[in-house]
DORO-814426 format. One record per residue (C-alpha): residue in three letters; x, y, z. Coordinates in pm, whole numbers, padded with zeros to 5 digits, always signed. Layout:
alaXYZ;...
This chain:
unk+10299+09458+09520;unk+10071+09701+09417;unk+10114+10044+09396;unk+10040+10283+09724;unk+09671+10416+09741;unk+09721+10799+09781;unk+09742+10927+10176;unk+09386+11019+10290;unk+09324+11383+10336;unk+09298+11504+10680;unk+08913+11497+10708;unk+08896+11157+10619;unk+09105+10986+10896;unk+08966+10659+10985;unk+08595+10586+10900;unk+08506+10357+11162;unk+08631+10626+11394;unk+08425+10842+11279;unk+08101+10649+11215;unk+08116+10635+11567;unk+08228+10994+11637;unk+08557+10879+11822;unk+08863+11040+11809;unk+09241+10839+11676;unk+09543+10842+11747;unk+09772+10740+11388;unk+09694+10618+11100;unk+09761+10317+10914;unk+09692+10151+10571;unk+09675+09834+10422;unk+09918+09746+10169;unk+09693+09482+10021;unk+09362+09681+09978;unk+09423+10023+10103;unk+09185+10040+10378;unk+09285+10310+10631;unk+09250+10234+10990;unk+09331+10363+11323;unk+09675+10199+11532;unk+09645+10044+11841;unk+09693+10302+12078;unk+09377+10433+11935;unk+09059+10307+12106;unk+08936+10109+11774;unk+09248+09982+11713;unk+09062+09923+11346;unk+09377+09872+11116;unk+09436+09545+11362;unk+09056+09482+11357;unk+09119+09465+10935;unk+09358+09262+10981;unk+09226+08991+11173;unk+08888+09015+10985;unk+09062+08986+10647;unk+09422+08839+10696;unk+09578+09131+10519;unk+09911+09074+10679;unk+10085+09428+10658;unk+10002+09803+10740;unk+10247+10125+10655;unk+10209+10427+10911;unk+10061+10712+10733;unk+10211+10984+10996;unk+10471+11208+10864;unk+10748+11120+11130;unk+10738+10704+11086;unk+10855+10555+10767;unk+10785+10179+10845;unk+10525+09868+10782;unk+10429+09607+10994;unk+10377+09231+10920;unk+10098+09131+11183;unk+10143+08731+11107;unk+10520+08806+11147;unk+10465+09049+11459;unk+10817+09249+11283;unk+10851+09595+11149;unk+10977+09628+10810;unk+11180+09940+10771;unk+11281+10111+10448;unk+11665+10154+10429;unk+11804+10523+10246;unk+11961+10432+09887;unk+12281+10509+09890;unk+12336+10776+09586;unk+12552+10543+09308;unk+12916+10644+09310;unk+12977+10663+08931;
């Protein structure tokens, strides 16, 4: 997999959003290209609108307080799992 795209700074947000001088709700980025794009409780729902235009199947949240992806063929969240700190 290739490696993260940094997080977008906060005045970036999602573009297509913007270009259209809406407002979103979360973020979310494509693990296959890096395009950021709003969720769907957002009124673009773009990141879904990516999806289904490209077939990039999975998105991570970018907001501070989710640590998860989603597989849109697969409709499941993957979730990262703490490492355990090695006993030795």
């Amino acid at each position: 997999m290739p490696p993260d795209p940094p997080d977008p700074t906060p005045g970036e947000g999602c573009t297509d959003c913007r270009a259209r001088g809406w407002s979103w709700v979360r973020l979310r980025r494509c693990l296959t290209c890096g395009y950021v794009g709003c969720c769907d409780s957002s009124r673009g729902r773009h990141a879904y609108a990516h999806h289904t235009a490209t077939g990039h199947p999975l998105v991570v949240s970018l907001a501070p307080d989710e640590d998860w992806a989603w597989c849109f063929p697969d409709e499941v969240f993957l979730v990262r799992v703490p490492r355990r700190p090695d006993p030795s």
